[in-house]
C-alpha positions, 0 to 999 in steps of 0.5 A: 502533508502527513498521515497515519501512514506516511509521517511526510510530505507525499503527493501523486501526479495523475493522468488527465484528459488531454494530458502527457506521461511527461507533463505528469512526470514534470509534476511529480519531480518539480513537487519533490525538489520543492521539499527538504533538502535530501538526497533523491531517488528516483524509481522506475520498473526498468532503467530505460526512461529515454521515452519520458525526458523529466525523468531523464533529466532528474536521472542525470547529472547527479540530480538523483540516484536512479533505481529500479524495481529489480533488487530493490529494498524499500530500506535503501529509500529511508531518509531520501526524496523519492519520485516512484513512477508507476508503482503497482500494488506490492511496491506501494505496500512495501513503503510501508513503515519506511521513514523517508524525506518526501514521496511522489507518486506517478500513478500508471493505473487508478486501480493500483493506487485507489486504496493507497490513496485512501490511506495516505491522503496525499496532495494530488497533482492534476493538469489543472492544479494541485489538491491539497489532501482531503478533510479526514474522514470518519469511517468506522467498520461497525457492525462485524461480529466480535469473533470475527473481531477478535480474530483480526486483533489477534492476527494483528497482535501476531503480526506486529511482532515481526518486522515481515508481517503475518508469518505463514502459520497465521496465514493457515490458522485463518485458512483453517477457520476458514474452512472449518467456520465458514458461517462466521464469515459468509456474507461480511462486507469485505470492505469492512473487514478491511477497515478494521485491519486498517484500524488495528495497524495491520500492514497493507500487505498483509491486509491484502492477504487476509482479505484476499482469502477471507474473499475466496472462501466466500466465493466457495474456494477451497484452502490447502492447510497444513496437516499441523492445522488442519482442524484448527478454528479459532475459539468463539 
């Protein structure tokens, strides 16, 4: 399986009715073994997985190297197999751009996977069967005024000229806008905004970030700017 996103096989084991965190680990590592032939890694938020015997039994006898969240580089998965259990957010948003062999996916909380899944439309390993990815669908995020379109473009631009993402100046150039044009973005679907980031090839972090403020003004919060930009707003 491919997609926009992950130019690879990528799968999620998710937990069911009736079923075990072990039985979805032993998904999750037997899909892995039955790709390509490199290297594997598995990932955990600490080492200590004596309480899931399949992860136990990848970890072991050289089957795969074990790492865990502390200290990890996503750069250090690149060309691997990768079993990530139980990954929140920021770690799936960090895969982002990494060109690895195969990833699967043990989901801990739908809430931390529902929009990773979206993007990646990976095969989903179920108690009662593997999912094959969903037919793509057609989604646009019509209907956004072109300012505010605009806007996005150009965050994009910027930030697809750092291997980091949207830098810390763009951040408050948007927080400006924000305070400075609220009307322009007072009652946008944030699910469209998002759409559109989407589509204009904005990181997943970074789409959190614009997002997540965006959502905040239109809450009423207010924004520190710094002094440099503080009058700012985009033009339009």
């Amino acid at each position: 399986m491919s997609s926009d996103r992950y130019p690879f096989p990528v799968a999620i084991s998710q937990l069911g009715v009736g079923d075990s965190r072990e039985q979805q680990a032993l998904r999750g590592v037997q899909w892995l073994l039955s790709q390509t032939d490199a290297p594997t890694v598995l990932v955990t938020p600490r080492k200590d997985i004596d309480h899931n015997p399949a992860l136990t039994r990848l970890a072991t006898g050289g089957r795969a190297r074990h790492l865990t969240w502390r200290g990890l580089f996503a750069d250090q998965l690149h060309g691997k197999r990768v079993l990530h259990a139980w990954p929140d957010r920021k770690q799936l948003n960090e895969l982002w751009g990494v060109q690895l062999s195969a990833l699967a996916v043990l989901e801990w909380a739908p809430g931390q996977t529902a929009e990773w899944i979206e993007d990646a439309n990976p095969v989903r390993l179920l108690r009662h069967g593997t999912h094959a990815p969903n037919p793509p669908a057609a989604r646009t995020a019509d209907g956004l005024p072109d300012d505010v379109v605009n806007i996005l473009q150009h965050l994009a631009d910027m930030a697809a000229g750092y291997d980091s993402g949207l830098k810390w100046n763009e951040e408050d150039k948007l927080k400006a806008d924000l305070m400075n044009r609220t009307q322009r973005w007072l009652g946008l679907p944030i699910d469209h905004i998002r759409l559109k980031c989407r589509e204009l090839g904005l990181r997943p972090a970074d789409v959190d970030t614009i997002t997540g403020l965006i959502l905040r003004r239109q809450e009423g919060r207010r924004f520190n700017v710094r002094r440099g930009y503080k009058d700012f707003h985009f033009q339009g």
